[in-house]
C-alpha positions, -999 to 999 in steps of 0.1 A, spaced: 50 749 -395 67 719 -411 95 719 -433 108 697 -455 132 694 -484 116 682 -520 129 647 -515 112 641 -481 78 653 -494 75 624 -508 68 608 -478 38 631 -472 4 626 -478 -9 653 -499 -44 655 -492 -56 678 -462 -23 697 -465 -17 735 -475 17 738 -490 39 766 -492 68 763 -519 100 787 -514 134 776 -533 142 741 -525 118 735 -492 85 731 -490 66 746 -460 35 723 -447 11 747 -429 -20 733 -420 -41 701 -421 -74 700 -424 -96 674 -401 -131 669 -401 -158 661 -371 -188 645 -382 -222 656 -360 -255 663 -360 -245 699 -348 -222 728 -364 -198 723 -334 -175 758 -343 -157 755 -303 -145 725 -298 -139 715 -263 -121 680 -248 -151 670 -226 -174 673 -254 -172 634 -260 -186 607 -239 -160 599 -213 -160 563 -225 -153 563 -257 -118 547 -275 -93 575 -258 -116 591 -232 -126 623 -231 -111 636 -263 -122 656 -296 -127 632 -324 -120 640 -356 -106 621 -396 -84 637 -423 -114 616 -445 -145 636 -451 -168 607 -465 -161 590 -433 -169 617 -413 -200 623 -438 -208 587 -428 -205 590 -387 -227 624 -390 -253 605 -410 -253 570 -388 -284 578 -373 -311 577 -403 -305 617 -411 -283 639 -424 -257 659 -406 -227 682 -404 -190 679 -415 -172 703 -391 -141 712 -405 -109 724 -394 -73 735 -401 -49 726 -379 -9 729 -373 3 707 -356 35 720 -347 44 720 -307 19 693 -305 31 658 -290 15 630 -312 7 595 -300 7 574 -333 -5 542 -320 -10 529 -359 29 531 -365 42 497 -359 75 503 -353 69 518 -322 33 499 -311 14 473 -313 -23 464 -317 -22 457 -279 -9 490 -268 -45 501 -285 -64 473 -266 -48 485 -234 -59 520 -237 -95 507 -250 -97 486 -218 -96 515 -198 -121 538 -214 -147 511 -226 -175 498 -207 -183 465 -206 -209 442 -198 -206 426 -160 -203 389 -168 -174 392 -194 -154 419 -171 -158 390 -141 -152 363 -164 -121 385 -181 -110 404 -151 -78 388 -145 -67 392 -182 -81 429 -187 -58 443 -157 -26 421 -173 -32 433 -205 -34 473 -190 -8 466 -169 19 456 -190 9 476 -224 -7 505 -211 2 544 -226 -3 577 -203 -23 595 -224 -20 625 -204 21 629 -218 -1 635 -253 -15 666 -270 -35 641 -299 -35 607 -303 -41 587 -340 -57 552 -336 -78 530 -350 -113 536 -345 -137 510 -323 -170 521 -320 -197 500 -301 -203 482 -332 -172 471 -338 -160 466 -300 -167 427 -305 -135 420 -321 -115 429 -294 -136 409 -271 -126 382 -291 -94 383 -282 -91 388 -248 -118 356 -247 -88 339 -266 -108 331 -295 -81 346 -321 -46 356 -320 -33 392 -321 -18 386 -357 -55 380 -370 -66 408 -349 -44 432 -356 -53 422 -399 -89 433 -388 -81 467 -376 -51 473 -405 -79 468 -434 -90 503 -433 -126 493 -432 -124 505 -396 -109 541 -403 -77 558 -385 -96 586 -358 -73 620 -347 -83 625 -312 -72 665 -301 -70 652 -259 -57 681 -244 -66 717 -240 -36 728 -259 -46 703 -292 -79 718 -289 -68 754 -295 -49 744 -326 -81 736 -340 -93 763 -360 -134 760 -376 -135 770 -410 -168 758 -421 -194 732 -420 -211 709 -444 -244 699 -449 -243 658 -457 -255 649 -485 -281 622 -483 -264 591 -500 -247 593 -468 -278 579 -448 -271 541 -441 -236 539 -453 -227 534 -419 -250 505 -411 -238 493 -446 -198 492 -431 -208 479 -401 -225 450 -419 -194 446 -442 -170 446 -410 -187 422 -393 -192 401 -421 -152 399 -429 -150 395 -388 -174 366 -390 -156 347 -421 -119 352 -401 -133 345 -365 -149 310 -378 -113 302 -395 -91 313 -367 -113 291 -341 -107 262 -368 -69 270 -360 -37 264 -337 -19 293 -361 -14 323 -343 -3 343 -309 -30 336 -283 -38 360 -255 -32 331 -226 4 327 -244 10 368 -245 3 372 -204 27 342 -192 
């Protein structure tokens, strides 16, 4: 359980947080996460996932609930919101969206070795895939969650972009920063995963149904508008110019 004075609360997001107050400290004990499925899921288990998605086999989960409203309606019918409470105390927590510490190619590493691509761009790309994991590449495995951006099959494209060399890592790492995306909790080990406590789950509500398609469409058109300027431009840190 976290503690923290009155002054530092201000640095703490207040939604999906239970608060305890006592004199001058204020006691955070749980957060509340949501999994969006087509399934009341009330165990959660790490190899429930498909082994390729963003982090591997790993529990996916959002402190948002319409997003996770959105991912459990993304197939044309309504679903579940899972959701949990969680402490995350004696937890070790990769943040890969704090940017003092990483970078938007510390994400692309990890991607790279989860994600399956097509053959011709992984023989075309080979050389720069294993340079790119090589020198910016996280163990996962030294990491009870991990927080990242997520980067679905819809939205995979933009990093393919990059390692083609047809925008910089500035431009790329705008893309993923404009929230449009969402920020994914992914409980990767077995220790994470018995933090997670189910409390209930939600039936979706049906102006949920094609809101996904709808942010695709609304990603991709943003991607479209910044990929067609950035090819028009010299401005920017180029993949060929990161791997010297």
């Amino acid at each position: 359980m976290g503690i923290y004075t009155k002054k530092r609360l201000k640095l703490v997001r207040w939604y999906n947080i239970r608060l305890d107050f006592k004199e001058n400290f204020v006691y955070i004990r749980d957060m509340k996460f949501y999994h969006g499925s087509k399934e009341i899921v009330e165990t959660p288990f790490v190899h429930g996932s498909n082994p390729n998605n963003d982090y591997g086999p790993s529990f996916y989960t959002t402190l948002n609930f319409d997003d996770a409203c959105i991912w459990a309606s993304r197939n044309g019918s309504v679903g579940y919101v899972n959701e949990y409470e969680v402490n995350l105390d004696n937890l070790k927590i990769l943040d890969l969206t704090d940017k003092t510490k990483f970078s938007v190619l510390h994400w692309i590493a990890i991607l790279l070795q989860f994600r399956v691509f097509d053959h011709p761009f992984e023989r075309l790309h080979q050389g720069r895939i294993k340079k790119i994991i090589e020198k910016y590449s996280i163990n996962l495995d030294e990491y009870d969650v991990i927080k990242g951006y997520r980067a679905d099959d819809a939205y995979f494209r933009f990093p393919k972009e990059f390692i083609r060399g047809n925008i910089s890592v500035e431009l790329l790492e705008q893309v993923f920063s404009l929230g449009e995306l969402g920020v994914q909790y992914a409980f990767h080990s077995k220790k994470a995963i018995q933090h997670l406590k189910f409390k209930k789950a939600t039936l979706t509500n049906k102006k949920y149904v094609g809101q996904y398609f709808e942010q695709v469409k609304n990603a991709t058109t943003l991607f479209d508008r910044l990929l067609e300027q950035s090819i028009d431009s010299n401005e920017g840190t180029r993949i060929g110019e990161l791997l010297k």
